[in-house]
N, C-alpha and C positions, 0 to 999 in steps of 0.2 A: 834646426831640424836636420837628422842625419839623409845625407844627398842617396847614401844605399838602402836605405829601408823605410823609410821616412817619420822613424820615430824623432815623437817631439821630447821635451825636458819631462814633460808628465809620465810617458812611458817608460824612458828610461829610468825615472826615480821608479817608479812600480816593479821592472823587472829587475831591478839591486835590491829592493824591497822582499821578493818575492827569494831570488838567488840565494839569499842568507838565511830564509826557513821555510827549505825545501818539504818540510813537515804540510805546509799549508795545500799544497801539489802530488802528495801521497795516490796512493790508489786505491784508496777508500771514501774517499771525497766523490762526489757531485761536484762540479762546478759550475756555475754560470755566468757568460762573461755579457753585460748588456752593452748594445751598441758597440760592437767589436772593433777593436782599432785592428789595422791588417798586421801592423808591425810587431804585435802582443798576440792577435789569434796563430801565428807562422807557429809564434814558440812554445806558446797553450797546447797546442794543438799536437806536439808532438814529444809531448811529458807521456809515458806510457804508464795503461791501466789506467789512464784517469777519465771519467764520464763527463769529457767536454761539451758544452752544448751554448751557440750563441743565440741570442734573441736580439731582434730589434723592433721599432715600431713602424718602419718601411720596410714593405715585403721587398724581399731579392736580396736587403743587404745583411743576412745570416742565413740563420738554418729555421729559425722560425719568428714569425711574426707574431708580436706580443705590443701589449699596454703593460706598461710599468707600474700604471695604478690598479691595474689588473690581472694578474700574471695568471697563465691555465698551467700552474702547478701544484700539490700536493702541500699542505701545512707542513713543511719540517724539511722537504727533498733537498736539500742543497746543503753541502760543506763548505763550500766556499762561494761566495758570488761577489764579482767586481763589476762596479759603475764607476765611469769613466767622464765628466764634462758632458751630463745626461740632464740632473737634476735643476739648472739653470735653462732648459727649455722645456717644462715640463708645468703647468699651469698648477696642478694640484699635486702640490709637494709635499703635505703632508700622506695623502693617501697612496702617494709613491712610496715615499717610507714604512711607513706599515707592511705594505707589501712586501716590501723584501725583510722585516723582519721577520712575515709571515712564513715564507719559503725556505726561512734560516732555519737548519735544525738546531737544537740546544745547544751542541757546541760548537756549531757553524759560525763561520766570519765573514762579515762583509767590508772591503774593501773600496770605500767611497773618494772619488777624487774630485774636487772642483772647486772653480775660483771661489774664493772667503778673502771679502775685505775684512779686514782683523780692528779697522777700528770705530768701527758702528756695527748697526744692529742691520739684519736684511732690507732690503728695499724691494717692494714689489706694489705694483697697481696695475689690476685686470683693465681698468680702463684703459690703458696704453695697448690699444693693438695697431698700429701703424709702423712701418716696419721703421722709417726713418728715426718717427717718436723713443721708437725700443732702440735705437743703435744709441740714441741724446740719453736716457733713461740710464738703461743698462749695459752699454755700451757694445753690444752686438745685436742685429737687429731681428735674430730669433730667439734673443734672450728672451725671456720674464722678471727675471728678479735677480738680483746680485744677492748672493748669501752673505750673512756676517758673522760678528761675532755671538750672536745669538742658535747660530747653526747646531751648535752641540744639544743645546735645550732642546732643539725640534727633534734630534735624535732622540731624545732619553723622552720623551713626551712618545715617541712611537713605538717604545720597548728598546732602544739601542742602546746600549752603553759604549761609548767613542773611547780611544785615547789616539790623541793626535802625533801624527807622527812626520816628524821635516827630515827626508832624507839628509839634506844640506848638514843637517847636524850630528849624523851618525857615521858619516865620512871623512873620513879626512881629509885634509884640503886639498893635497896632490889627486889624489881620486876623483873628487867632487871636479874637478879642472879635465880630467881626464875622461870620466864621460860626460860631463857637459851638465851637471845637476845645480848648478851653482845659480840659484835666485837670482832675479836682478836689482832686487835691495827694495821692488814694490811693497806696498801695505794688503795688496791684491798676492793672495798666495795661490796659485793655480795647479804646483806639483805636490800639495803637502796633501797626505793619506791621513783618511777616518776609520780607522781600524777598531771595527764595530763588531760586538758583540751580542746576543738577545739577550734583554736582563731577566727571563724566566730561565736562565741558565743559573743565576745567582738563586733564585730561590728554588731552584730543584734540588741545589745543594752542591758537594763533588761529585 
């Protein structure tokens, strides 16, 4: 974690992500950032002409208080929207997802980040609500569920089309050392991006 801003590895893979297709940060976008990290809203926040706007699901810590599985926005309003280590506290994950393809316009993207064990399928059981049980379970104790590798399916099940994207692998190595993006060799991928599409984008056509 950077000691002057306090981004962690997730973020800064996001803003080298973002840096290299400044296309996505235009000023004809909508964006929405949920659950706003401070060290990504500073820089969001100061892209001009762009219609920033953060939610979260504790009032105070954005601009407006929202459910993820329920969002009070318009079918199609967003150009861009990123979640960030959201989806892993969130009980009904699939009607989270639908939600934001909901809000996706057609050629909008959504920006999903969050730990994926890559080598099994999700694990989740509502009966574990103790916080101890969830730290043993899923290894933080307001987790719910560890996503797996079954994760892409629950996307394309909610209208998403993903393709996965490992900064680690588009950098090269002197870089990847030099902001600090470099995986620590886990099966648990926590900085890798779901660069998500709505698949009624495909059948609308070009």
């Amino acid at each position: 974690m950077c000691p002057g801003c306090g981004a962690s590895v997730r973020h800064r893979a996001l803003a080298l992500f973002l840096r290299d297709r400044p296309h996505l940060l235009d000023g004809s976008r909508r964006v929405l950032h949920f659950a706003p990290e401070p060290s990504l809203r500073r820089v969001f926040a100061n892209v001009p002409r762009t219609a920033y706007l953060t939610a979260d699901l504790e009032p105070g810590r954005a601009q407006l208080s929202a459910d993820i599985t329920d969002l009070p926005f318009r079918d199609g309003w967003f150009g861009l929207v990123i979640v960030s280590h959201v989806l892993e506290h969130v009980p009904a994950l699939d009607a989270a997802l639908r939600e934001l393809e909901r809000v996706l316009s057609t050629d909008g993207v959504a920006l999903l980040i969050h730990p994926v064990e890559e080598l099994g399928p999700t694990y989740e059981d509502p009966s574990i609500v103790d916080p101890a049980a969830r730290l043993l379970a899923f290894g933080q104790d307001d987790h719910v569920r560890v996503l797996g590798n079954d994760y892409p399916d629950r996307l394309r099940e909610a209208g998403l089309e993903a393709r996965h994207h490992r900064c680690s692998d588009e950098l090269p190595a002197h870089a990847t050392r030099r902001f600090g993006v470099l995986d620590p060799g886990s099966t648990l991928r926590a900085s890798d991006i779901y660069v998500c599409v709505p698949k009624r984008a495909e059948a609308n056509g070009p």
